[in-house]
The first five atom37 places (N, CA, C, CB, O) and aatype in JSON, in Angstrom:
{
  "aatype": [20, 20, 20, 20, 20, 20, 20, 20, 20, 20, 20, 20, 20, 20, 20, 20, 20, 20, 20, 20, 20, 20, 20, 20, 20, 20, 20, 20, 20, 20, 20, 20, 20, 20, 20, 20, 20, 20, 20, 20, 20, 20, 20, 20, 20, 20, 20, 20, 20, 20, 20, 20, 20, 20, 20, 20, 20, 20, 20, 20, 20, 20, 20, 20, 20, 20, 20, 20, 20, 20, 20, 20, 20, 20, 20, 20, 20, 20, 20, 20, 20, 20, 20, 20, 20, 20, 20, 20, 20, 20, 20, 20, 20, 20, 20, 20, 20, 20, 20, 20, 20, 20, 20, 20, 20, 20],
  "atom_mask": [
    [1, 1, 1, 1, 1],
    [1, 1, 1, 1, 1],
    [1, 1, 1, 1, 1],
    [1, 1, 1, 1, 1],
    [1, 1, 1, 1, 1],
    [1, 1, 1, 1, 1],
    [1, 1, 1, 1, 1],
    [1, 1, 1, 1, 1],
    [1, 1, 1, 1, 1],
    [1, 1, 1, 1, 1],
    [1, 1, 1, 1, 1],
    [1, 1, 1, 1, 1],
    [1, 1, 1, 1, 1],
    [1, 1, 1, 1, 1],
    [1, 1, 1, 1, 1],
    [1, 1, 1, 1, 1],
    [1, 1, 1, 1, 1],
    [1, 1, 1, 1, 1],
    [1, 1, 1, 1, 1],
    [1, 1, 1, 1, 1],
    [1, 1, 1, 1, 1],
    [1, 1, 1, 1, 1],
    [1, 1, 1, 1, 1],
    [1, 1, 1, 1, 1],
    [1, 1, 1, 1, 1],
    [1, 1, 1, 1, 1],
    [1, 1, 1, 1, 1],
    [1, 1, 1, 1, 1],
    [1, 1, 1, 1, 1],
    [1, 1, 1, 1, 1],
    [1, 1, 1, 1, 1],
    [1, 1, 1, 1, 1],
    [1, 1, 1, 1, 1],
    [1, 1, 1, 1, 1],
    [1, 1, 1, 1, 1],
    [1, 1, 1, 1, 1],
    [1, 1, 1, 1, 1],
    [1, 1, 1, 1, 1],
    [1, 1, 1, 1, 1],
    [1, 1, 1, 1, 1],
    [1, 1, 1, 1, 1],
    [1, 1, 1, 1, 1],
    [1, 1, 1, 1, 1],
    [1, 1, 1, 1, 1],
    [1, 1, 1, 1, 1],
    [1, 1, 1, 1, 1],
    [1, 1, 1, 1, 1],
    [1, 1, 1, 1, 1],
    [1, 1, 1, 1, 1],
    [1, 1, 1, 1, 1],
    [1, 1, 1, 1, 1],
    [1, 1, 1, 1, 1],
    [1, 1, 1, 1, 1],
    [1, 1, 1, 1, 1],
    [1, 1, 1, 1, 1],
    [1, 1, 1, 1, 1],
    [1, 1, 1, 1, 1],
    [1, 1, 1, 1, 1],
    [1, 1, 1, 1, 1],
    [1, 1, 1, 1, 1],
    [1, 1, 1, 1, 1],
    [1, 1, 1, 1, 1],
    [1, 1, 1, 1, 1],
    [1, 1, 1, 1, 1],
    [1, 1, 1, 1, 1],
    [1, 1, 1, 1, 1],
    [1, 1, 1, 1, 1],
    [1, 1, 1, 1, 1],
    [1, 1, 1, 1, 1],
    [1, 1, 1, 1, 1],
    [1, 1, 1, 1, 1],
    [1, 1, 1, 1, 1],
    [1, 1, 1, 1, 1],
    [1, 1, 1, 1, 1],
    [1, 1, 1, 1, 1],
    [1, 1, 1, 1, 1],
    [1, 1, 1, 1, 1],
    [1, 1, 1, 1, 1],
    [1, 1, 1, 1, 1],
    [1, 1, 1, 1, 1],
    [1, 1, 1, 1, 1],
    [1, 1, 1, 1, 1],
    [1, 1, 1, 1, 1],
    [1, 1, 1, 1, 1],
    [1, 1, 1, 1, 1],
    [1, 1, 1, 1, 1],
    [1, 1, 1, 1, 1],
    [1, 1, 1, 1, 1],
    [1, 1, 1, 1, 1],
    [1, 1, 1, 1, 1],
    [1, 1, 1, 1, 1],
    [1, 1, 1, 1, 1],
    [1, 1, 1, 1, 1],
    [1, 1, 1, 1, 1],
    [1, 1, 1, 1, 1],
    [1, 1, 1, 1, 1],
    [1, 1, 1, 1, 1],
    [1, 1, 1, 1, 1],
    [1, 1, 1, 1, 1],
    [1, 1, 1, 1, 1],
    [1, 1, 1, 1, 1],
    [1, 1, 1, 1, 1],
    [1, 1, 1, 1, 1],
    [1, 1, 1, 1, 1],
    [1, 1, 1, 1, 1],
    [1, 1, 1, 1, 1]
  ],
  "atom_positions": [
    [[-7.64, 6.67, 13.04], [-6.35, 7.3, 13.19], [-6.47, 8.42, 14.23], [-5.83, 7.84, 11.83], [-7.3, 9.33, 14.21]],
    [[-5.59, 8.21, 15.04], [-5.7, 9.95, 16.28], [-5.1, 10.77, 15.53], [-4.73, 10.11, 18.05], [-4.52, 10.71, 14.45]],
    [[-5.42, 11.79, 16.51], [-5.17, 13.09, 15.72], [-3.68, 13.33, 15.66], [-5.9, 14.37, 16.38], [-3.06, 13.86, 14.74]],
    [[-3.31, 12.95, 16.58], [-1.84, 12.82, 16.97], [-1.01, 12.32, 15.84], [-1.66, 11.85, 18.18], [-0.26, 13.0, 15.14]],
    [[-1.32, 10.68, 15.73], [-0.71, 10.81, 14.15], [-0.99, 11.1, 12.62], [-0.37, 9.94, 13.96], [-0.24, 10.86, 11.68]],
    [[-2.09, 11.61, 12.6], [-2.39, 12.6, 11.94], [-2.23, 13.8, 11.57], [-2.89, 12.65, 12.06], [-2.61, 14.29, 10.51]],
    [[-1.54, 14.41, 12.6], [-0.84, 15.51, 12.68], [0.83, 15.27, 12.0], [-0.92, 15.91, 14.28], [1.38, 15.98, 11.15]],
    [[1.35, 14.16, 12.63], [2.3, 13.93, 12.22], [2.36, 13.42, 10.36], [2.69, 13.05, 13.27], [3.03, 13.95, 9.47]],
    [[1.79, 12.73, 10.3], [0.87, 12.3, 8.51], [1.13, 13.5, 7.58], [-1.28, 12.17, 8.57], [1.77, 13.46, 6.53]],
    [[0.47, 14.65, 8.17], [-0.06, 15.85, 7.86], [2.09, 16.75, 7.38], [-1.35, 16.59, 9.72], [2.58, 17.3, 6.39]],
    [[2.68, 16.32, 8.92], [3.6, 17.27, 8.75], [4.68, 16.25, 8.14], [3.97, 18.14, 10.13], [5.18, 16.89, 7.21]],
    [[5.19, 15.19, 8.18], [5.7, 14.18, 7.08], [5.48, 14.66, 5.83], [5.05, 12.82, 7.13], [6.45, 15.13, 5.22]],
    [[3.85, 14.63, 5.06], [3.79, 15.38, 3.91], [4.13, 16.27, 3.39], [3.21, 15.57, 3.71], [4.39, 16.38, 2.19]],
    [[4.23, 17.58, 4.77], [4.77, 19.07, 3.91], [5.9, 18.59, 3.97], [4.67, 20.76, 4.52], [6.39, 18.9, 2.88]],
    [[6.99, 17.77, 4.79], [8.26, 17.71, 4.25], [8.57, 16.99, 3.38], [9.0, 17.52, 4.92], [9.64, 17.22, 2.82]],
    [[7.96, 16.16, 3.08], [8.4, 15.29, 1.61], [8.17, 16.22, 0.52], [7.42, 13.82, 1.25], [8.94, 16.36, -0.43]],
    [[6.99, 16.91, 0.71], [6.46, 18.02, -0.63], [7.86, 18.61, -0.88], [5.1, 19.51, -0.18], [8.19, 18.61, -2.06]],
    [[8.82, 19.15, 0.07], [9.85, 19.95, -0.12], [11.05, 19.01, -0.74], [10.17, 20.68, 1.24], [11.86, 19.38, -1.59]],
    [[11.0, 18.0, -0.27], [11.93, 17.16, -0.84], [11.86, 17.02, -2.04], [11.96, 16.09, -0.41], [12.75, 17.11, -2.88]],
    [[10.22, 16.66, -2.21], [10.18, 16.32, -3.84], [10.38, 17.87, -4.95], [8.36, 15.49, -4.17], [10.77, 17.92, -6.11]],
    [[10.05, 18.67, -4.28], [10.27, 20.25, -5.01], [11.51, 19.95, -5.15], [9.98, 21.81, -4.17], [11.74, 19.9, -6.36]],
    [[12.49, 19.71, -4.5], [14.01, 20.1, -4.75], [14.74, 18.94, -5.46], [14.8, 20.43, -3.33], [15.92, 18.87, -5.81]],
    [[13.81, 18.13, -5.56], [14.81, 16.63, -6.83], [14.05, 17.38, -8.04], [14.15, 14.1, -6.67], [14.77, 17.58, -9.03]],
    [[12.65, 17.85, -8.13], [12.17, 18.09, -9.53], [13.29, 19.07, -9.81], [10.54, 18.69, -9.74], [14.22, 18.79, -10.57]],
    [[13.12, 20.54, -9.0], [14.45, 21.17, -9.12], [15.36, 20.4, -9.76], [15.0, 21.5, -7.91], [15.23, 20.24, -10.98]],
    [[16.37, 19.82, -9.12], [17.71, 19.32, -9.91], [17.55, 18.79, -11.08], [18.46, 18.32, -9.27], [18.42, 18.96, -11.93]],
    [[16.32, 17.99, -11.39], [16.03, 17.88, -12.64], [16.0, 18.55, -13.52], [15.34, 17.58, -12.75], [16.51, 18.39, -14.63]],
    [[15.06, 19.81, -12.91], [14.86, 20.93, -14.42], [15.48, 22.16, -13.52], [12.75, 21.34, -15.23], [14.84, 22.79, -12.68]],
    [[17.1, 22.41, -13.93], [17.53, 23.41, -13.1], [17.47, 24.46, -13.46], [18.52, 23.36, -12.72], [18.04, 25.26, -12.72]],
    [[16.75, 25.1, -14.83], [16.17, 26.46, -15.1], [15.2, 26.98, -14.29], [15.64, 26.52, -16.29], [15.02, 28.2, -14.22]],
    [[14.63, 26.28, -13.75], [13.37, 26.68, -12.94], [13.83, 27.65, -11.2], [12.44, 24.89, -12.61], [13.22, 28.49, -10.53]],
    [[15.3, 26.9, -11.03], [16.22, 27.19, -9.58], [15.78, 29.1, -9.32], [18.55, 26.84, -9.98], [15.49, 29.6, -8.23]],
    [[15.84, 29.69, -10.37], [15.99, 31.4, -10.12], [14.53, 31.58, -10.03], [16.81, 32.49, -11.49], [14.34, 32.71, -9.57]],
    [[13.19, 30.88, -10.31], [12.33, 31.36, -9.92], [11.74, 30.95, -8.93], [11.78, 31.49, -10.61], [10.63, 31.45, -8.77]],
    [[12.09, 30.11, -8.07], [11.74, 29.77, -6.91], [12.25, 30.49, -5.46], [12.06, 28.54, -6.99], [13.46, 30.68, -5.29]],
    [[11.6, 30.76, -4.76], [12.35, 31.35, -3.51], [12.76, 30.31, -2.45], [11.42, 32.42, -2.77], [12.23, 29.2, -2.37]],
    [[13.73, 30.74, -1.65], [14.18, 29.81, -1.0], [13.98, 29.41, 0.15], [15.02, 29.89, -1.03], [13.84, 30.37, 0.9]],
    [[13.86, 28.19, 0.82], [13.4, 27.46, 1.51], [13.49, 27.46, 2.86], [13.66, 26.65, 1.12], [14.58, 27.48, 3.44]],
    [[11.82, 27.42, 3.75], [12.5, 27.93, 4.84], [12.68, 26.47, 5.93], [11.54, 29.32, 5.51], [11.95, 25.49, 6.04]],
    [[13.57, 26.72, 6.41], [14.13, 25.47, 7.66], [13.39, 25.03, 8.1], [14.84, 25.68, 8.82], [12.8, 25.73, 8.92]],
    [[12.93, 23.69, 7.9], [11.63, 23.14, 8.55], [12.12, 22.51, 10.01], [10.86, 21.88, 7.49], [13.25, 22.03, 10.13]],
    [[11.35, 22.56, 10.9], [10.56, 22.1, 11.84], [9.25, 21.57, 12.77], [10.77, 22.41, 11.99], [8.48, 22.44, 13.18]],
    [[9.07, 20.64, 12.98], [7.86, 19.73, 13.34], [6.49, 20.94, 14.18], [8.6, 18.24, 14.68], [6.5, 21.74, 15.11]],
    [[5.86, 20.63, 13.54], [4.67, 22.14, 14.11], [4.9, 21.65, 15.99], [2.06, 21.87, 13.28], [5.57, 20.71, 16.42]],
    [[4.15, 22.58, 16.74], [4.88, 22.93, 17.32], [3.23, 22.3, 18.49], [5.73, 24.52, 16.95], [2.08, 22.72, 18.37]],
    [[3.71, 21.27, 19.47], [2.7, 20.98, 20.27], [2.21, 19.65, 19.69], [1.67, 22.1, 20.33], [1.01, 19.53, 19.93]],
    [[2.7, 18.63, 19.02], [2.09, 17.71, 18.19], [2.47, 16.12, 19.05], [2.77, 17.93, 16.48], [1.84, 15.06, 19.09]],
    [[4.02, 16.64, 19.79], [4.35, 15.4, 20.58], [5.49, 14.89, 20.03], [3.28, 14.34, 20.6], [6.27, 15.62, 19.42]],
    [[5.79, 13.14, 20.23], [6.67, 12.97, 19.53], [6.13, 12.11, 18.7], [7.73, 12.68, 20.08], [4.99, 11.68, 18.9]],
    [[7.12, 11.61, 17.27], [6.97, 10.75, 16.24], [6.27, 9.93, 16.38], [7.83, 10.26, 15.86], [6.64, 9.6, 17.51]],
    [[5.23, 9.04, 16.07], [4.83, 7.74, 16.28], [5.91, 7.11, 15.46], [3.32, 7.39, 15.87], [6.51, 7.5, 14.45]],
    [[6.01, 5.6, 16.48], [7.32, 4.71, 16.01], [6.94, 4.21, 14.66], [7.7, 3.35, 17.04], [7.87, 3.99, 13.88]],
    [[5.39, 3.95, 14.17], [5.2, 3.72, 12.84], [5.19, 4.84, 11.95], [4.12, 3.07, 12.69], [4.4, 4.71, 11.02]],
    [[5.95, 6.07, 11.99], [6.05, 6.63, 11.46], [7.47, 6.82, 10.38], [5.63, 7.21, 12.2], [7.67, 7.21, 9.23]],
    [[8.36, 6.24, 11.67], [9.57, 6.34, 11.64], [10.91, 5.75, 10.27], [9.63, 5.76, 12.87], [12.04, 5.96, 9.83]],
    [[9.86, 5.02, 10.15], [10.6, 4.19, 8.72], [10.54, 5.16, 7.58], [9.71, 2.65, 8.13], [11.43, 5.38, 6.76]],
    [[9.19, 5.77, 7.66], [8.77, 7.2, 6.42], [10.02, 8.38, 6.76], [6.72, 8.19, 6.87], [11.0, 8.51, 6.03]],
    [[9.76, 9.25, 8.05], [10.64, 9.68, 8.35], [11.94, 9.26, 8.2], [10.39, 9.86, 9.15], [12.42, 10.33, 7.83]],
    [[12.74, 8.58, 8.2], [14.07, 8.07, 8.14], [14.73, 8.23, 6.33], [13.93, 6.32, 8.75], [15.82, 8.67, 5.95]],
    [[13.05, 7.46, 5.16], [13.45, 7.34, 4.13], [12.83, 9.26, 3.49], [12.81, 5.7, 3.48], [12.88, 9.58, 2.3]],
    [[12.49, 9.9, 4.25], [12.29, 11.71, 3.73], [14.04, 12.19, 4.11], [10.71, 12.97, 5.14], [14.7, 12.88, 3.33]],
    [[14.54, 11.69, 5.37], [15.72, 12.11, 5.59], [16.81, 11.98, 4.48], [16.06, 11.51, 6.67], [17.25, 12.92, 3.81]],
    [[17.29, 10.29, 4.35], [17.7, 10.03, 3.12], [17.79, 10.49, 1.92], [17.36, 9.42, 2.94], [18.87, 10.39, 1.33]],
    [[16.7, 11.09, 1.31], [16.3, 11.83, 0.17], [16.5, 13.06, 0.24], [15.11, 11.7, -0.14], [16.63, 13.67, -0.82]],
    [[16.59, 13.76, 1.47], [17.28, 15.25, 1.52], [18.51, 15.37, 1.45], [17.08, 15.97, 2.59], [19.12, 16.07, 0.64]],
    [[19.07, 14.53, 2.48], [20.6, 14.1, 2.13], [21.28, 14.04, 0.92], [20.8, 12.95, 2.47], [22.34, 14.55, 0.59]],
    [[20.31, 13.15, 0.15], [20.65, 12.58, -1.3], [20.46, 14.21, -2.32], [19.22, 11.01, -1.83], [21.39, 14.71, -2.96]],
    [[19.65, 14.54, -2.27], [19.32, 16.3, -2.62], [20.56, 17.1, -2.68], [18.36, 17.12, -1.37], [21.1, 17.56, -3.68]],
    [[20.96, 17.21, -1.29], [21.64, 18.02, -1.16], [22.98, 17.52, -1.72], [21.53, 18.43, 0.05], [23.87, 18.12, -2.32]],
    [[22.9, 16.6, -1.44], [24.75, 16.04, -2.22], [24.67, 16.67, -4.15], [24.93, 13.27, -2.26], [25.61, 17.11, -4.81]],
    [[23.23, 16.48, -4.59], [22.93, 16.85, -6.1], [23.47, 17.66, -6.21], [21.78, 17.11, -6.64], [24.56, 17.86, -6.76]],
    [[22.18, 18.89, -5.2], [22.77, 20.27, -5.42], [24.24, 20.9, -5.03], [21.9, 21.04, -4.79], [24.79, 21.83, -5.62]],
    [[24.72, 20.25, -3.99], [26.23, 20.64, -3.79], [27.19, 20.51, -5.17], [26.86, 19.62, -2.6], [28.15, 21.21, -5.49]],
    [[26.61, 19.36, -5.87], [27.54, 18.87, -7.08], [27.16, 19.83, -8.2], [27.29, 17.2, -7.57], [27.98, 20.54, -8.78]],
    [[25.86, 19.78, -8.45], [25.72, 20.88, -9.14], [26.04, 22.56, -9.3], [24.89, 20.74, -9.11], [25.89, 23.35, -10.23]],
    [[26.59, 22.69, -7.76], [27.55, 23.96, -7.59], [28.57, 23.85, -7.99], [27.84, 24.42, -6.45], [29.18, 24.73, -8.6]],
    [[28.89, 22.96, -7.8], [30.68, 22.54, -8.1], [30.63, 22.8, -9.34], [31.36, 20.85, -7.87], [31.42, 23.67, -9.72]],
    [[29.75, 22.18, -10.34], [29.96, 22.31, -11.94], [29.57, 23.78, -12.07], [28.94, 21.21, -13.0], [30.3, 24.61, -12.61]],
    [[28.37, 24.06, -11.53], [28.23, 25.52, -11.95], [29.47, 26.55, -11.78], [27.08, 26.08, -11.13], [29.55, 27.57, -12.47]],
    [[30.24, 26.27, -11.01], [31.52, 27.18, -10.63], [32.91, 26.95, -11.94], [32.14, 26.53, -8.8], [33.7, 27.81, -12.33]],
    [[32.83, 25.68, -12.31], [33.89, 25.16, -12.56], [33.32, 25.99, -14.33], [34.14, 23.24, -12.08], [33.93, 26.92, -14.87]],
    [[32.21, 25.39, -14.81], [31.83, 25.61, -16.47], [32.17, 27.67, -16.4], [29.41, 24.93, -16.94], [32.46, 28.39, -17.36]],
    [[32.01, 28.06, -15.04], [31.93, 29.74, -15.24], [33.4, 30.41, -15.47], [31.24, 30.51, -13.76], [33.74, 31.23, -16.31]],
    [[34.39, 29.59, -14.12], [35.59, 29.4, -14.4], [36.18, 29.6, -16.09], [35.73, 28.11, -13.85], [36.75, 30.54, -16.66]],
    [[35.62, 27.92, -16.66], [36.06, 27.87, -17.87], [35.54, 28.91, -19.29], [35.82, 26.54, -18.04], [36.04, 29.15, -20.39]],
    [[34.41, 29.3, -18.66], [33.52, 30.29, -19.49], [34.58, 31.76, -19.58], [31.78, 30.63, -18.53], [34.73, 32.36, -20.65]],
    [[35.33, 32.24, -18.13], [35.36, 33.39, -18.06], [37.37, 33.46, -18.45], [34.56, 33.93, -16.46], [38.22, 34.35, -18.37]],
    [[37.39, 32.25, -18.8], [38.71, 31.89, -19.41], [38.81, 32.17, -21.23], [38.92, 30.19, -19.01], [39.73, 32.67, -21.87]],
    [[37.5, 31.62, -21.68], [37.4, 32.14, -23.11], [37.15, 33.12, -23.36], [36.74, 31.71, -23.82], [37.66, 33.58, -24.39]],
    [[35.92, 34.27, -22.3], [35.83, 35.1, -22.56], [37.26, 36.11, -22.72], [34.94, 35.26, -21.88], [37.34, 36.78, -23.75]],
    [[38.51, 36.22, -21.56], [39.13, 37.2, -21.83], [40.8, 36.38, -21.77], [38.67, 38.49, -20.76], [41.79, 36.63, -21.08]],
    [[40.55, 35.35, -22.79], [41.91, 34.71, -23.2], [42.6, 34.04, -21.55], [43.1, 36.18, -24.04], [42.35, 34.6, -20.49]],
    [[43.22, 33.11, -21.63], [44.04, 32.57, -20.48], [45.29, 33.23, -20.26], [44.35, 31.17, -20.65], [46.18, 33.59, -21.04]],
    [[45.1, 33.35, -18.62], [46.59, 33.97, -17.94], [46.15, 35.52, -18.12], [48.35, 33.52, -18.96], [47.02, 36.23, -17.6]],
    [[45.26, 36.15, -18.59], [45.22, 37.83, -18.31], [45.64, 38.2, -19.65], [46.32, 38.54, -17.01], [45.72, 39.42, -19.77]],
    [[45.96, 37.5, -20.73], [46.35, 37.52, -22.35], [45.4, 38.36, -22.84], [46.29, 36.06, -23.21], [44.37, 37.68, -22.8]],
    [[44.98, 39.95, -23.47], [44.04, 40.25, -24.67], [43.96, 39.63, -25.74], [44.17, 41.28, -25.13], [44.8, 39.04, -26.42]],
    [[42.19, 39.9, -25.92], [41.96, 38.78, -26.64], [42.52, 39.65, -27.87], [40.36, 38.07, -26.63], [42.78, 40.82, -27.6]],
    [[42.7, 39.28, -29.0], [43.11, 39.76, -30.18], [41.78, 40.58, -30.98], [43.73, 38.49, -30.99], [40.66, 40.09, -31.13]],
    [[42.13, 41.65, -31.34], [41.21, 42.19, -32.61], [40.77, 41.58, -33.86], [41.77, 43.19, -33.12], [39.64, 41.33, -34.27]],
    [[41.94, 41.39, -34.41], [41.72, 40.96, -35.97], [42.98, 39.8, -35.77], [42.02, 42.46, -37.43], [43.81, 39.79, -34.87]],
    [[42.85, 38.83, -36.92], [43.72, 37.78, -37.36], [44.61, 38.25, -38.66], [42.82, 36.5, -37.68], [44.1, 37.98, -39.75]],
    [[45.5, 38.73, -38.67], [46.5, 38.57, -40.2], [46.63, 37.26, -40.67], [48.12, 39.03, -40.06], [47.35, 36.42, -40.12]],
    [[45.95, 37.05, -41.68], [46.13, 35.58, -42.41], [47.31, 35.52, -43.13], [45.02, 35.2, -43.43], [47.92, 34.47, -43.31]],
    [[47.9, 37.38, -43.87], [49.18, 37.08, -44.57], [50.0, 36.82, -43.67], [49.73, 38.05, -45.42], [50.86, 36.41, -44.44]],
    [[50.74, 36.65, -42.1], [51.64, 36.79, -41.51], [52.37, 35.98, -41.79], [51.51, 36.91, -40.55], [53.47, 35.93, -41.24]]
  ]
}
């Protein structure tokens, strides 16, 4: 193997590593607040271009980030929506106080 695609081997891996960090993520999404966040990858720097047998790997790491990110986008959506509905019970709907006590004789 040259070094050349070896290099590329090498940097394919750290990006799949990230891919796969961020599906385990969506899986176990308690873990999301202790992780720091991710920095923008790009191909190290002097390596050349892709080997064409690389390209099928590359294409299916792309896919899977894609696929990631659609998770986590969705999983914002719910996270927004359950807080929404959370911050609706907390202080009654429409701006209503919540009540003190219940009169059962009324």
């Amino acid at each position: 193997m040259t070094a050349w695609r070896q290099e590329w081997v090498a940097a394919l891996d750290a990006l799949e590593a990230d891919v796969e960090s961020i599906e385990r993520l969506i899986e176990d999404e308690h873990r999301a607040q202790a992780l720091p966040a991710a920095e923008p990858w790009s191909p190290p720097a002097g390596i050349g271009a892709l080997p064409l047998d690389l390209k099928p790997r590359a294409d299916q790491i792309l896919a899977r980030q894609i696929a990631a990110a659609q998770a986590v986008s969705a999983a914002i959506i719910g996270n927004r929506r359950q807080t929404a509905y959370a911050a609706k019970i907390e202080v009654g709907t429409a701006g209503k106080a919540i009540p003190n006590y219940l009169d059962c004789n009324a």
